[in-house]
C-alpha positions in Angstrom: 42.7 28.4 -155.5 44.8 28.9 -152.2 41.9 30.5 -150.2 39.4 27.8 -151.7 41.9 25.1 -150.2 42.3 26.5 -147.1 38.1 26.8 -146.8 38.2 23.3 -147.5 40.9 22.1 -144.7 39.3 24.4 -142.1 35.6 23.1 -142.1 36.5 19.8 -141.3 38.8 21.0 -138.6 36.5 23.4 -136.5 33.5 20.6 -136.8 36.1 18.3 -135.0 36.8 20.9 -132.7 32.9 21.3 -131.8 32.4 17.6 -131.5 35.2 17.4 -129.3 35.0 20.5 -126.7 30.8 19.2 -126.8 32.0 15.3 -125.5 34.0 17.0 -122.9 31.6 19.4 -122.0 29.4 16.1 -121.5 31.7 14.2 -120.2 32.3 16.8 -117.6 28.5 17.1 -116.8 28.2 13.1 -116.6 31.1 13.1 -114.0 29.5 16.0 -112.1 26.1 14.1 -111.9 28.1 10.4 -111.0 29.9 12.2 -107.8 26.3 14.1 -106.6 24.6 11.5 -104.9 21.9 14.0 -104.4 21.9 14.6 -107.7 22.0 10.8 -109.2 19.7 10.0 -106.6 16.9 12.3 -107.5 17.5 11.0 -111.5 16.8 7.1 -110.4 13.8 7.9 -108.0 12.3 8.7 -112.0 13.2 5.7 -113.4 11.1 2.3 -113.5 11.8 -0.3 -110.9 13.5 -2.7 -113.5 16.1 -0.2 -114.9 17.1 0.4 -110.8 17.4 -3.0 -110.1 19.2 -3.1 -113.6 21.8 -0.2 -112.5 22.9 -1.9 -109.0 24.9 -3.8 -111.0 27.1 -1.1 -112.3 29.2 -0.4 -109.6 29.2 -1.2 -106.0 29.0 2.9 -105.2 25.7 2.7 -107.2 25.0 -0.5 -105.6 25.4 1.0 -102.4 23.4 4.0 -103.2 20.8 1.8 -104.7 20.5 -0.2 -102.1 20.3 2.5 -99.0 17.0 2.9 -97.1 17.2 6.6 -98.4 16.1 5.9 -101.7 14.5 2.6 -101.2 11.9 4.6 -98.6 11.4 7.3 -101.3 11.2 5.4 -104.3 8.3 3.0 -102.2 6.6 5.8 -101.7 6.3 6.8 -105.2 5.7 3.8 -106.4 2.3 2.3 -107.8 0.0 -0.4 -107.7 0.3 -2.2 -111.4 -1.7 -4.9 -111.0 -2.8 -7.9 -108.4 -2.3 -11.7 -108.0 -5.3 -14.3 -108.9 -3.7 -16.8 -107.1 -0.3 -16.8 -108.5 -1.6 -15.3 -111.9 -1.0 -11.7 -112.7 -3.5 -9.4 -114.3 -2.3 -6.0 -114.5 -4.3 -3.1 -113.9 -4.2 -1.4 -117.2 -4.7 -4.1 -120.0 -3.9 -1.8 -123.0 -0.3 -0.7 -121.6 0.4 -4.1 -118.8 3.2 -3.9 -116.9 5.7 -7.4 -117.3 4.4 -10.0 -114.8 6.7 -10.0 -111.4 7.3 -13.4 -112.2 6.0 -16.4 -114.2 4.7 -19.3 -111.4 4.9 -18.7 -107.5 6.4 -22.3 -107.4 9.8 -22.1 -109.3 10.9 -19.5 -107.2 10.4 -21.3 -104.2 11.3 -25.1 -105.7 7.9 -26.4 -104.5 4.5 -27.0 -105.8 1.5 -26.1 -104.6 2.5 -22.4 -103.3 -0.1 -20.1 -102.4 -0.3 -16.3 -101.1 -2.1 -16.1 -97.9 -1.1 -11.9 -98.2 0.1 -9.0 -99.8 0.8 -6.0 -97.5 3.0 -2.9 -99.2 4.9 -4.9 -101.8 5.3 -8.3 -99.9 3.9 -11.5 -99.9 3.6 -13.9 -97.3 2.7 -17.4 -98.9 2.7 -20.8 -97.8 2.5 -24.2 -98.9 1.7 -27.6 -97.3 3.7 -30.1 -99.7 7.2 -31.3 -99.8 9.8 -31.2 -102.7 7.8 -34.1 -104.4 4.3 -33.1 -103.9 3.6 -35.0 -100.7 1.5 -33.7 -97.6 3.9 -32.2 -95.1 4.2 -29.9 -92.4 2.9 -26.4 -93.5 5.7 -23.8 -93.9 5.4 -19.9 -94.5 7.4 -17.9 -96.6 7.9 -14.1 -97.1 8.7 -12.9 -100.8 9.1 -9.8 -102.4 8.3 -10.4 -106.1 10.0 -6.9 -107.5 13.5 -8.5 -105.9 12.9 -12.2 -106.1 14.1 -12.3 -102.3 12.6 -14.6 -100.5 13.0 -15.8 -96.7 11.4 -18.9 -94.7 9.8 -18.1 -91.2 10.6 -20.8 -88.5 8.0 -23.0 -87.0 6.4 -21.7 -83.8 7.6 -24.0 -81.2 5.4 -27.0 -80.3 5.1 -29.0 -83.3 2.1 -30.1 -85.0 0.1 -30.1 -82.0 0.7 -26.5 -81.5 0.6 -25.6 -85.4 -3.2 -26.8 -85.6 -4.0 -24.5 -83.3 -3.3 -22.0 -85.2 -6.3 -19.6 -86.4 -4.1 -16.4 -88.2 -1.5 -15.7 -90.0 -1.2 -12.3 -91.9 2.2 -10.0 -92.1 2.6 -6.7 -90.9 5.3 -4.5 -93.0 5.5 -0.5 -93.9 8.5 1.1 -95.5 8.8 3.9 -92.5 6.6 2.6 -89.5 7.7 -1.3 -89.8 10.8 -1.7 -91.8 11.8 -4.9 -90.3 8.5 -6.7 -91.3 6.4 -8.9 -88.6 4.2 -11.7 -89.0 1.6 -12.3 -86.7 0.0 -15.5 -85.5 -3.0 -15.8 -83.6 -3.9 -19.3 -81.9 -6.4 -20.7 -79.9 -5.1 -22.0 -76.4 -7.9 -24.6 -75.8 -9.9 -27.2 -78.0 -13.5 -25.2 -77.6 -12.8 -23.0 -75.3 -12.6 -19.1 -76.8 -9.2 -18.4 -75.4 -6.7 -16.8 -77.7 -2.9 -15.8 -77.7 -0.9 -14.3 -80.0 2.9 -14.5 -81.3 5.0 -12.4 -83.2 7.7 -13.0 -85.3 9.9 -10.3 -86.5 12.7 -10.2 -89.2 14.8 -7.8 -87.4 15.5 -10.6 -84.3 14.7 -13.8 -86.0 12.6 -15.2 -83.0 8.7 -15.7 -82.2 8.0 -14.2 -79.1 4.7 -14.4 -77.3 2.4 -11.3 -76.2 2.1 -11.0 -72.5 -1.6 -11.7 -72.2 -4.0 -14.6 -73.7 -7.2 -13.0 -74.6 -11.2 -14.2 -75.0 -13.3 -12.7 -77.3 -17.3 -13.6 -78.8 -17.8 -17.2 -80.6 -18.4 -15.8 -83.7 -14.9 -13.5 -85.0 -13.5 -14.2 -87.8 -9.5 -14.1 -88.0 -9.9 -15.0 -91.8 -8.6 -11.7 -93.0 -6.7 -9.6 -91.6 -4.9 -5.7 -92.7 -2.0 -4.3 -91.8 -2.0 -0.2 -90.9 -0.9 2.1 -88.8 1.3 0.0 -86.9 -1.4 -2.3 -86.4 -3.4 -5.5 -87.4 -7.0 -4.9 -88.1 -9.4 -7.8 -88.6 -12.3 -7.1 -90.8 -15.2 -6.1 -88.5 -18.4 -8.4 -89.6 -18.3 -10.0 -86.2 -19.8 -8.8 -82.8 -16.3 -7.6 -81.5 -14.4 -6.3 -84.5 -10.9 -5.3 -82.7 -7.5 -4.5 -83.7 -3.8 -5.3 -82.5 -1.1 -2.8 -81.7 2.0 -4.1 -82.3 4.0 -1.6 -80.7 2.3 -1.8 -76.9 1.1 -5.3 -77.8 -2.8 -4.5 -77.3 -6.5 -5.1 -78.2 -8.0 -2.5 -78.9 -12.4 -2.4 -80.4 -12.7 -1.4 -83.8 -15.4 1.1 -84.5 -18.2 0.1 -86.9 -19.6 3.1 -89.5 -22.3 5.3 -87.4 -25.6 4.1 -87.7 -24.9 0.4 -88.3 -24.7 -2.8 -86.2 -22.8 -5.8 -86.6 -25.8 -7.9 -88.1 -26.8 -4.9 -90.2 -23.7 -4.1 -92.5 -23.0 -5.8 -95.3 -19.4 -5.5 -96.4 -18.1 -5.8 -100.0 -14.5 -5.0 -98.9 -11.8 -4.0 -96.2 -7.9 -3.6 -96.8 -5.5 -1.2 -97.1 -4.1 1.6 -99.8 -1.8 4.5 -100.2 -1.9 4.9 -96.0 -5.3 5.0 -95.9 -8.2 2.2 -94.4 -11.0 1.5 -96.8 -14.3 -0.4 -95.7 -16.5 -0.4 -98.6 -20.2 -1.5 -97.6 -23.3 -2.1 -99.4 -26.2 0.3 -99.0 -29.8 -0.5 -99.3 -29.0 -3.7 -100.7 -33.2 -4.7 -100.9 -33.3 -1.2 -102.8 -30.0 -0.8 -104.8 -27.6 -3.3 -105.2 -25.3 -1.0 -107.3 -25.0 2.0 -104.6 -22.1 1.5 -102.5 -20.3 3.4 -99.7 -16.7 3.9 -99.6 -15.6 4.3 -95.9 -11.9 5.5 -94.6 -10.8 5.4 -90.8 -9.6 7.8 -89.3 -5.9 8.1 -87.8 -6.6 8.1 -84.5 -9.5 5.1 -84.6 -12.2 6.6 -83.7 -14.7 6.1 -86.8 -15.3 5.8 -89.9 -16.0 8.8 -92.4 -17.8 8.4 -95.8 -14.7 9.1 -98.5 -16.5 7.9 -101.7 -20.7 7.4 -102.7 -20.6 5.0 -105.8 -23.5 4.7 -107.7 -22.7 1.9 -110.3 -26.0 1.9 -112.8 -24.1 2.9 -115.9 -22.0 -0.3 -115.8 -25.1 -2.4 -116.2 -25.1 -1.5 -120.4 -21.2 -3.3 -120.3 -21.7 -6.0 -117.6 -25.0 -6.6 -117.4 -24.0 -10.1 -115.5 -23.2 -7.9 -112.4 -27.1 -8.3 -111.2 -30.1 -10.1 -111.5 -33.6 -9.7 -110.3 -32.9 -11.2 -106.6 -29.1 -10.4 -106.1 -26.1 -9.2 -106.8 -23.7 -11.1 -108.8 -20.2 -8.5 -108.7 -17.4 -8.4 -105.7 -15.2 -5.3 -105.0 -11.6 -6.8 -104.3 -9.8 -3.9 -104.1 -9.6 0.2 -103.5 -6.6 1.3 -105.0 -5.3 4.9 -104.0 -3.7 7.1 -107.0 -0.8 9.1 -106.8 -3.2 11.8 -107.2 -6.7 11.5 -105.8 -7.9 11.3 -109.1 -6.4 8.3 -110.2 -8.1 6.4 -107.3 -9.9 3.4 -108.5 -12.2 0.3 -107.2 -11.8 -3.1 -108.8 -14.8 -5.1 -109.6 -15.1 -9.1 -110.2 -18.0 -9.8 -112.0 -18.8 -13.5 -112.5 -17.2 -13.4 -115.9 -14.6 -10.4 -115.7 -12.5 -8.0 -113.7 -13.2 -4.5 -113.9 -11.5 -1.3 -112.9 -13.8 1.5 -111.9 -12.5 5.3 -111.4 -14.3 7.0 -108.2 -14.1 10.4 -109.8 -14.6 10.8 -113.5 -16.5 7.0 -113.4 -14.2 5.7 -116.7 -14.2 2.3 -116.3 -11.6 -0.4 -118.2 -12.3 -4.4 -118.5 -8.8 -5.8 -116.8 -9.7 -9.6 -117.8 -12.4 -12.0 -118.7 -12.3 -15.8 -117.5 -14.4 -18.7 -117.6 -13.9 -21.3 -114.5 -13.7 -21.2 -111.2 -9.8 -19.9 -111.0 -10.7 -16.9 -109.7 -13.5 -16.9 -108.0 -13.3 -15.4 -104.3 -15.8 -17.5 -102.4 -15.2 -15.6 -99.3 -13.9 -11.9 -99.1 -12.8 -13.3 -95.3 -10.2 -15.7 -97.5 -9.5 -13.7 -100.8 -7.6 -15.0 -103.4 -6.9 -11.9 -105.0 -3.8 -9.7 -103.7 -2.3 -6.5 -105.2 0.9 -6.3 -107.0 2.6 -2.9 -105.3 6.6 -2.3 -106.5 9.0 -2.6 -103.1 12.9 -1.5 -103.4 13.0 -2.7 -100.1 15.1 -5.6 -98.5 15.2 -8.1 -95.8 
């Protein structure tokens, strides 16, 4: 009876023993990790982009470490492309597991109607809107947002008023976690009614002031300023004209842009042209009397000097699924973007048919239906004014 008693009091006592020396062994290990940045830093870098914005608010040392250009940089260039913007309508990449929407309307973050997105470029959005606080015409005003933050800044008026502001031909924004942290945006106007004579401005976040480029410029009748893409510390426009060129921001320069060997301005026929992942795609239709499914996926190379052939698509065996994507006379399908994987891979085009959105993989060719629609919401009725714009996650602050 004695030794069955003290069997009894002793269980309990060495299982509240373990329990105990266990929390302090964690409580020891949690403490260890909390006063390791290098630790806790490498632990967040994992984590989704709504649990770290989540966590700033636990303390202002994680705040602080949240916040530093250390782990914003690092975490940007992890991050990954979810989804893209028709309009201000999200449509995530990967409709059986979407991602939440970055926000519900464009308009209630910025308290007026009418707001559209002129460009995304590495996680931000320049948009604009021409209507006052009750819906009336005004003066147009741009705006730079980050949807992963909800930050959001207004860019000043270039100096002249409206007489100056109609002369404006470009806008387009120019930001990169490590080349152009402080982002820019870049206007280009025309100097004369008629007369091919072109300046451009910068405005930069870092000073707060437009300042204007040393030179005015002339270039052929026929370029188009419509769309331009941000990389490698320049501003390229997409070459359909005569003189495709590109803009240097750092030694404030034109500078030709190559076209892909073996065609001519009035021979290419381009399907796309934009940016991913640190690399310049120009995707281009080949053969198009021929084959209107074959296309060419082109990347530039660092140093400008051409174009090599990174991708040959051959899109037949979409027909069976989307047989709306061509008749017997044309094509009826738009690439709208090249999205670079986080391994090479994962590297996908995306496809608007005149009734869906399709993502297409460049390697194993799987291919998912993103959305279908009816209307003309999201139709892109010029690739040199698109109205669709990727979703990329930014950490990054202004």
């Amino acid at each position: 009876m004695v030794n069955t008693r003290i069997k009894k009091t002793l269980k309990p006592s060495f299982s509240q023993a373990s329990t105990e020396d266990s929390d302090h062994q964690s409580t020891e290990s949690g403490a260890l990790i909390g006063s390791n940045d290098d630790i806790l830093t490498e632990i967040l870098l994992r984590l989704p982009v709504t649990s770290i914005l989540r966590f700033k608010s636990v303390s202002k040392h994680w705040y602080s470490l949240l916040s530093h250009s250390h782990l914003t940089q690092r975490y940007d260039h992890l991050s990954k492309s979810p989804g893209l913007f028709a309009h201000d309508k999200y449509l995530p990449f990967d409709a059986e597991d979407p991602s939440t929407p970055p926000f519900s309307s464009l308009d209630s973050y910025f308290d007026l109607p009418d707001v559209r997105i002129v460009q995304s470029c590495n996680g931000l959005l320049l948009c604009y809107t021409d209507r006052g606080p009750k819906g009336r015409k005004a003066a147009l005003k741009y705006y730079v947002f980050n949807p992963t933050t909800k930050q959001l800044a207004v860019i000043p008026p270039i100096c002249g008023g409206s007489k100056v502001r109609k002369t404006i031909r470009f806008m387009g924004l120019a930001f990169h976690q490590t080349d152009c942290v402080h982002y820019k945006v870049v206007c280009v106007r025309r100097l004369e009614p008629g007369v091919d004579l072109f300046q451009i401005q910068v405005y930069s976040s870092d000073t707060k002031k437009w300042e204007m480029t040393s030179e005015s410029f002339c270039i052929c009748k026929h370029v188009l300023f419509g769309h331009g893409v941000y990389w490698n510390g320049a501003v390229h426009w997409v070459p359909f004209s005569g003189c495709p060129f590109y803009f240097k921001l750092d030694v404030e320069q034109l500078h030709m842009l190559p076209l892909p060997e073996g065609y001519t301005s009035s021979e290419i026929f381009i399907m796309y042209f934009g940016e991913s992942g640190g690399h310049l795609h120009l995707v281009v239709q080949k053969n198009r009397e021929d084959n209107y499914l074959r296309l060419n996926v082109y990347e530039m190379l660092s140093d400008h000097s051409g174009w090599f052939v990174k991708y040959q698509l051959q899109l037949d065996e979409l027909l069976d699924s989307f047989p709306e994507m061509i008749s017997e006379y044309a094509c009826y399908f738009k690439v709208i973007d090249v999205v670079r994987g986080e391994e090479e891979e994962d590297t996908f085009i995306v496809l608007n048919t005149s009734e869906k959105i399709i993502t297409y993989n460049v390697h194993d060719k799987s291919f998912k239906q993103v959305s279908s629609f009816t209307g003309y919401l999201f139709e892109d009725n010029s690739m040199f004014h698109p109205v669709y714009h990727r979703y990329t996650e930014t950490l990054s602050s202004f």
